[in-house]
C-alpha positions as CSV (number, residue, x, y, z in Angstrom):
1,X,8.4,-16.3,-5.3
2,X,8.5,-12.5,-4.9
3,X,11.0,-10.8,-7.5
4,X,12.6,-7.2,-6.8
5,X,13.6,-5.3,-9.9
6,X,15.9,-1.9,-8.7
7,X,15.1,0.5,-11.2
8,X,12.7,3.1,-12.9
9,X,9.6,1.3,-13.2
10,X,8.5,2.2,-16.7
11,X,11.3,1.2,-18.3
12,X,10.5,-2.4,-16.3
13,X,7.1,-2.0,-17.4
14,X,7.4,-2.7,-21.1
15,X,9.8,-5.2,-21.0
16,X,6.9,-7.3,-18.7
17,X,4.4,-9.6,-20.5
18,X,1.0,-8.5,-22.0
19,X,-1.9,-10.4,-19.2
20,X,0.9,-11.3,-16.9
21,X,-0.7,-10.3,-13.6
22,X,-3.8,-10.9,-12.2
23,X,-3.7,-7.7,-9.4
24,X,-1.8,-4.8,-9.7
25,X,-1.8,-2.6,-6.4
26,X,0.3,0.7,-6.7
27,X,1.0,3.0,-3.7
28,X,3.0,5.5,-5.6
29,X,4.2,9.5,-4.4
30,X,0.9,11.6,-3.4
31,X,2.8,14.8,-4.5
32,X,2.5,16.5,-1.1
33,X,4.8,18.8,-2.3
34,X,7.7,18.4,-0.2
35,X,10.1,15.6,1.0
36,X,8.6,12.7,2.8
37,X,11.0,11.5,5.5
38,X,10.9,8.5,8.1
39,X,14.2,8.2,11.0
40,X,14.3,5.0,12.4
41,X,15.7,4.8,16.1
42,X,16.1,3.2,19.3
43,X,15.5,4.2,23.1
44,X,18.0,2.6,25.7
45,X,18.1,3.7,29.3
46,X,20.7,6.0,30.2
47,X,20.1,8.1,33.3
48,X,21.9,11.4,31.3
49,X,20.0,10.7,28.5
50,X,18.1,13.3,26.0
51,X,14.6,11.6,26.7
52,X,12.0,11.2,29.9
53,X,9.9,8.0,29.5
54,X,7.6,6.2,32.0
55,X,8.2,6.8,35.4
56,X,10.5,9.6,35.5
57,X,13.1,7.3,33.6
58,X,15.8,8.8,31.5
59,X,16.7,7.3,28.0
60,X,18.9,8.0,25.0
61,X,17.9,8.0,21.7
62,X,19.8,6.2,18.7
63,X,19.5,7.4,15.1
64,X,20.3,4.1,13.0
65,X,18.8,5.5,9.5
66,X,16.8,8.2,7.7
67,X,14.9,7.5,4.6
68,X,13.9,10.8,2.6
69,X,12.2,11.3,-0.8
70,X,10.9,14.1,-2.6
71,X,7.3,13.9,-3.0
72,X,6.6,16.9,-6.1
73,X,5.5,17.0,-9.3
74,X,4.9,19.5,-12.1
75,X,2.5,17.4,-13.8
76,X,1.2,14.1,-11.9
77,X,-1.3,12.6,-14.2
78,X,1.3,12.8,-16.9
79,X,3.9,11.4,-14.9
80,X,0.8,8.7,-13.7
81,X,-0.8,8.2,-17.5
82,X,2.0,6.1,-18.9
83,X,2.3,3.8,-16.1
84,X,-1.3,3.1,-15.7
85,X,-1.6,2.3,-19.5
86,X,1.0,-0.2,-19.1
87,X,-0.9,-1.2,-16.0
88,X,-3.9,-2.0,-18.0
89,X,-2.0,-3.9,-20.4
90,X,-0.2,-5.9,-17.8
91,X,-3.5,-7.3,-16.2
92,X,-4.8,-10.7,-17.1
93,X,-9.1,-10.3,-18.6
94,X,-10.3,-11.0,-15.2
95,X,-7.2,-8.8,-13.0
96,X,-8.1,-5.9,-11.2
97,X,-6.2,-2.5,-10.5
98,X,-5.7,-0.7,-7.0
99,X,-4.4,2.6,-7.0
100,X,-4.0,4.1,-3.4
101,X,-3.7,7.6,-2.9
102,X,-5.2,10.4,-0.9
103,X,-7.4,13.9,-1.7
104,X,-4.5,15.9,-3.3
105,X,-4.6,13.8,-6.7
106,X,-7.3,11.5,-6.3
107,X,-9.7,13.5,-8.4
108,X,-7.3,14.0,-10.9
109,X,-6.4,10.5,-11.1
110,X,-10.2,8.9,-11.3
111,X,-10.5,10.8,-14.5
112,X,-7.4,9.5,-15.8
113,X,-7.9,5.9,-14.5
114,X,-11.8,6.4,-16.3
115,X,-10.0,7.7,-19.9
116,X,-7.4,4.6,-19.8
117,X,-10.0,1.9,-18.0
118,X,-13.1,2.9,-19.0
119,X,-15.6,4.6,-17.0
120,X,-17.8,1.5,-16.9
121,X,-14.4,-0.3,-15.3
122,X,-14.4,1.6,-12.3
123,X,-15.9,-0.6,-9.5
124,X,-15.0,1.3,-6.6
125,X,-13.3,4.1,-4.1
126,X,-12.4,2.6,-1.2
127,X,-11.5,4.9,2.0
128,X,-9.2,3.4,4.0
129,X,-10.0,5.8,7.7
130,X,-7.6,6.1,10.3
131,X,-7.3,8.6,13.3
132,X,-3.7,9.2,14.6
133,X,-1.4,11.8,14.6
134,X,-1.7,15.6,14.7
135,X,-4.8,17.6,14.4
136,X,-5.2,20.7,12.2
137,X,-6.9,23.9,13.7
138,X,-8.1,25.8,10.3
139,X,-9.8,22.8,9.0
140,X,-11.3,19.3,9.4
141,X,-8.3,17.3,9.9
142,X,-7.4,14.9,7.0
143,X,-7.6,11.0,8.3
144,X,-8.1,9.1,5.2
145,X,-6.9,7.7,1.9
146,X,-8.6,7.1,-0.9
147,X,-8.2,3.5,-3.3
148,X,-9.6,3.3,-6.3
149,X,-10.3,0.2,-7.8
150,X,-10.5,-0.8,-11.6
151,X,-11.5,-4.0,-13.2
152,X,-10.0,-4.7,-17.1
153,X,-13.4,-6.7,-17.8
154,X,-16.3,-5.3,-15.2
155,X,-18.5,-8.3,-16.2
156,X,-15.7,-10.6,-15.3
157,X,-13.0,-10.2,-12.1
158,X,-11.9,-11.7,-9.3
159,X,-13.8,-10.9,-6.2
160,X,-13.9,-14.0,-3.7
161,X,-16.5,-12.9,-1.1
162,X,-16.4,-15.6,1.0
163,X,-12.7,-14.3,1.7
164,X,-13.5,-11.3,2.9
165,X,-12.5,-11.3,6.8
166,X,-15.2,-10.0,9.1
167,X,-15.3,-6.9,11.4
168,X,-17.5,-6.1,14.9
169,X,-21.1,-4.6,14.4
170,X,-20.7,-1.2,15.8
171,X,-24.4,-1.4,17.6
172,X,-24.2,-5.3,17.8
173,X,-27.6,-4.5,20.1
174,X,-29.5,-4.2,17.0
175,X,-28.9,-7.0,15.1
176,X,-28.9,-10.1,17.8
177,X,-26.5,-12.3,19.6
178,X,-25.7,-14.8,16.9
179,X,-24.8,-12.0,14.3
180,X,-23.0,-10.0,16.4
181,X,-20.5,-12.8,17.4
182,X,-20.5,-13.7,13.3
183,X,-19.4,-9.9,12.4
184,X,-20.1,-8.0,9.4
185,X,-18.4,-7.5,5.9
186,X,-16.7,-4.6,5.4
187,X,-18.3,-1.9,3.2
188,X,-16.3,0.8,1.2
189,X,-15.2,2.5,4.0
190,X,-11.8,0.5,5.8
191,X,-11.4,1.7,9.6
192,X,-7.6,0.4,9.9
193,X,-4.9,2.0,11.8
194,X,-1.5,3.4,10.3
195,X,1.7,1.3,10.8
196,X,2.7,1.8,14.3
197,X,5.8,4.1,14.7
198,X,7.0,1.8,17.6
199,X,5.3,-1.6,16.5
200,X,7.1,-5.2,15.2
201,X,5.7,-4.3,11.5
202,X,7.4,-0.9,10.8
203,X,10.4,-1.0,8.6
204,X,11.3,2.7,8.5
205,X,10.1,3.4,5.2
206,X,8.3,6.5,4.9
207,X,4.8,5.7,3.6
208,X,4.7,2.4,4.6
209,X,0.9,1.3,4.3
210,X,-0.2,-1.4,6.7
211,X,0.1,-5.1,5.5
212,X,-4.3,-5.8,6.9
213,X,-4.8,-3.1,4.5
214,X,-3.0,-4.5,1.4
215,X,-3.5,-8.4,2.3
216,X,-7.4,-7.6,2.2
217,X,-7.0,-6.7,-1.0
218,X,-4.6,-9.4,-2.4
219,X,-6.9,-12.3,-0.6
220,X,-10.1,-10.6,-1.7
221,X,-8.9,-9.5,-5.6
222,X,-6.9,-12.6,-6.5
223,X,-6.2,-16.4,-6.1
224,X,-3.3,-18.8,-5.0
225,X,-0.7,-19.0,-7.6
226,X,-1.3,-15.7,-9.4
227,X,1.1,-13.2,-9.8
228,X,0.7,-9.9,-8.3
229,X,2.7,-6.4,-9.3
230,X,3.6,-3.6,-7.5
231,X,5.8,-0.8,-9.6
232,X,5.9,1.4,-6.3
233,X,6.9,-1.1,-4.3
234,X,8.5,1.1,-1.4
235,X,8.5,-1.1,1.7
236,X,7.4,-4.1,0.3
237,X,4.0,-4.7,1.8
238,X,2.6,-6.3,-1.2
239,X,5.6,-8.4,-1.3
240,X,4.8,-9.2,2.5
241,X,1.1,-10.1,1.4
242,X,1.5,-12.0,-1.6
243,X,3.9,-14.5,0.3
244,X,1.2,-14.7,3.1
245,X,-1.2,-15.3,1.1
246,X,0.4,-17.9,-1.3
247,X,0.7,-15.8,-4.5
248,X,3.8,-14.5,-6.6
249,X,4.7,-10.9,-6.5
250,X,7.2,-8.8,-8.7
251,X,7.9,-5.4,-7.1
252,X,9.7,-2.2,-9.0
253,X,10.9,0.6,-6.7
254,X,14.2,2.7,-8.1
255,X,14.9,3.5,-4.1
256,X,17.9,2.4,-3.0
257,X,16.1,2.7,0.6
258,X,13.5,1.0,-0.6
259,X,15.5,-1.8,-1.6
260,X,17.4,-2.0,1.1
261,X,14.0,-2.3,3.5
262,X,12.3,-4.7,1.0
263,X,15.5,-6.8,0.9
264,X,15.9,-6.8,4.8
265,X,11.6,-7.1,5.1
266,X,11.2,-10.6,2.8
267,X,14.1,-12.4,3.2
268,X,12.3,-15.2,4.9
269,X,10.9,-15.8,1.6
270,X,10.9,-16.9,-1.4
271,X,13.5,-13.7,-3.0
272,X,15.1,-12.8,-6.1
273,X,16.5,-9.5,-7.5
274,X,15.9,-9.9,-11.4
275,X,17.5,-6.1,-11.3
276,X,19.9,-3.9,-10.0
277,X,20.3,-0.2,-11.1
278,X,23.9,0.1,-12.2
């Protein structure tokens, strides 16, 4: 069962049982500082249209929807703190905590995750690498995000290992033919590609994050059954990976885009809406 709740997430946050979920995964704004926007469109072939593809061919684009958001704030780890406490609250003794964000606030945020966790409850940072998109010419070009993962009890969490899917040796020369066709675990560092901006998984949500990313995660950091939370929930890719996976998810966004993507994205599941904003 995945359960949407339309509104501001704190406010959902302390109505929700004490040790209710056993992962919590959170995606929320990385305060770039200006709107984040995603236009979802289509290509047909029209010989006066505004595009050139393959082959000299002409083709005219189709706007269907643009999702925007502003992506500032004043002061991020207070707007973070009281959601995270409430994060740590939520978790059952052996749930774990994911929050996925990049170098603007990262640093920031591990100190505030070690004050309301625990510094001995930090277990790792996982960078998640990727290598699209435009390059910058003043500096090494950013093409990472960084998740940071927190355990409620580090004596005692989830972490099913023989779960873990397997990834190609980069010098499979080294280690011999039967481990090279076996693969290798994946260390802290996640080579994955972004969403595909013309690919059957995108949604047109902004910051969509891609679902091998997040099911990893959820198959790695939880069990069948359990109930997972996500009080960013933006496109719904926890959603996606919970049902995938065989686990319950309750999702918070106060995006009436979001909604309308996660509504559209899981409705071949298992779906309730527990809340709509007014």
């Amino acid at each position: 069962m995945i359960t949407l709740h339309h509104s501001e997430n704190l406010g959902v946050l302390k109505t929700l049982k004490s040790g209710l979920f056993s992962l919590i995964y959170i995606d929320p704004p990385f305060n770039t500082g200006r709107a984040q926007t995603r236009t979802r469109t289509s290509m047909t072939r029209d010989p006066s249209g505004d595009r050139t593809g393959f082959g000299g061919q002409r083709y005219r684009t189709r706007v269907h929807s643009t999702t925007t958001f502003a992506d500032a704030f004043d002061d991020y780890t207070a707007f973070l703190a009281p959601r995270i406490e409430e994060a740590r609250r939520l978790l059952t003794p052996t749930g774990s905590f994911f929050l996925h964000l990049d170098y603007r606030e990262v640093h920031y945020a591990k100190v505030l995750c070690d004050r309301i966790f625990g510094r001995e409850s930090f277990k790792n940072e996982i960078i998640w690498a990727y290598d699209y998109g435009a390059r910058a010419k003043a500096r090494w070009s950013p093409k990472h995000d960084n998740i940071l993962w927190y355990a409620k009890d580090p004596e005692r969490n989830t972490f099913n290992y023989d779960k873990i899917d397997r990834i190609p040796y980069m010098a499979p020369g080294l280690v011999g033919p039967e481990k090279a066709a076996r693969g290798k675990t994946p260390t802290d560092t996640w080579w994955h590609t972004i969403v595909s901006p013309t690919g059957k998984e995108k949604t047109g949500y902004p910051t969509q994050k891609p679902l091998g990313i997040v099911r990893r995660i959820v198959r790695v950091h939880s069990n069948p059954g359990d109930t997972l939370l996500d009080f960013f929930a933006g496109s719904g890719t926890l959603g996606e990976a919970a049902a995938l996976e065989n686990r319950n998810a309750v999702l918070v966004d106060e995006s009436p885009d979001a909604m309308r993507v996660m509504k559209r994205r899981l409705s071949k599941y298992e779906l309730k809406v527990a809340r709509e904003i007014a």
